[in-house]
TORMARVO-885876 format. One line per 2 residues: number of its first residue (from 1); their letters; for each residue x, y, z of C-alpha. Coordinates in steps of 0.2 Angstrom, whole numbers, plus 2048, in hexadecimal, padded with zeros to 3 digits. Layout:
<pts>
NUM> A> X/Y/Z ~ ...;
</pts>
This chain:
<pts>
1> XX> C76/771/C95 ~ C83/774/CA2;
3> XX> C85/780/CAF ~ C91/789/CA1;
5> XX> C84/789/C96 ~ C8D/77C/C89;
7> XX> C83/76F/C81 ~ C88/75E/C85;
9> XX> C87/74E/C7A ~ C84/73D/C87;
11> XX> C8F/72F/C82 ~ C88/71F/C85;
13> XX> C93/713/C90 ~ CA0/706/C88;
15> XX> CA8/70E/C79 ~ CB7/70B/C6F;
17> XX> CC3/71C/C6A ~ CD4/71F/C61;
19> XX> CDB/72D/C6D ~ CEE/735/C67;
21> XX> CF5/737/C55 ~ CF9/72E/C48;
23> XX> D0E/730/C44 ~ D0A/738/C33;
25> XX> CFB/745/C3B ~ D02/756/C35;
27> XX> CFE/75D/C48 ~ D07/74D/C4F;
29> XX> D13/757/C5B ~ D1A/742/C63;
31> XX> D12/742/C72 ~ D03/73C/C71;
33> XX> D03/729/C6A ~ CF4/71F/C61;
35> XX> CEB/717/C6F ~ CDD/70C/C6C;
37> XX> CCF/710/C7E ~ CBF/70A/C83;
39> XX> CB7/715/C8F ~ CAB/70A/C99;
41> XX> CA1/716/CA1 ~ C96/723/C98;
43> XX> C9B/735/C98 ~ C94/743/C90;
45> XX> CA0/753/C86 ~ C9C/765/C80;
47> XX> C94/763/C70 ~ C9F/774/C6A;
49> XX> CB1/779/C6B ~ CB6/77D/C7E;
51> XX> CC4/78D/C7D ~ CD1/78D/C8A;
53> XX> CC9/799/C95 ~ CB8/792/C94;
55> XX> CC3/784/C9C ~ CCA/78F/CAB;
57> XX> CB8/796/CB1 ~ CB2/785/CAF;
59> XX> CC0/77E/CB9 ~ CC0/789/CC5;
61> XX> CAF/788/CC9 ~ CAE/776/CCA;
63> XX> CBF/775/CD6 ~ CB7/783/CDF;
65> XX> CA9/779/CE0 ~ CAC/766/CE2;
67> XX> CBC/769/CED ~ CBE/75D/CFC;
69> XX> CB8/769/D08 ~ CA5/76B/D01;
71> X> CA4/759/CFD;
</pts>
């Protein structure tokens, strides 16, 4: 659990994704091609939905945080 109290699922390392939309996804709005990634690296994500403002306090807090001048 994280400092925003969200659950987060760990990602072991070296992963293959699809990232983007298809051309005939109905929420295809053309910017976002099909890309085929591999993230090398393991990362974790929120196990839940993250809202836009759940997104601004974390962000602010974390660029608040980690900024150049506190590191």
């Amino acid at each position: 659990m994280n400092g925003q109290k969200q659950t987060m699922v760990v990602i072991p390392g070296a992963v293959t994704n699809w990232m983007g939309a298809r051309k005939n996804d109905s929420e295809d709005i053309g910017s976002e091609p099909l890309l085929h990634m591999k993230i090398k690296k393991r990362f974790a994500i929120a196990s839940n939905l993250v809202t836009v403002g759940e997104f601004r306090r974390f962000y602010a807090e974390f660029s608040e945080k980690y900024s150049e001048k506190n590191l």
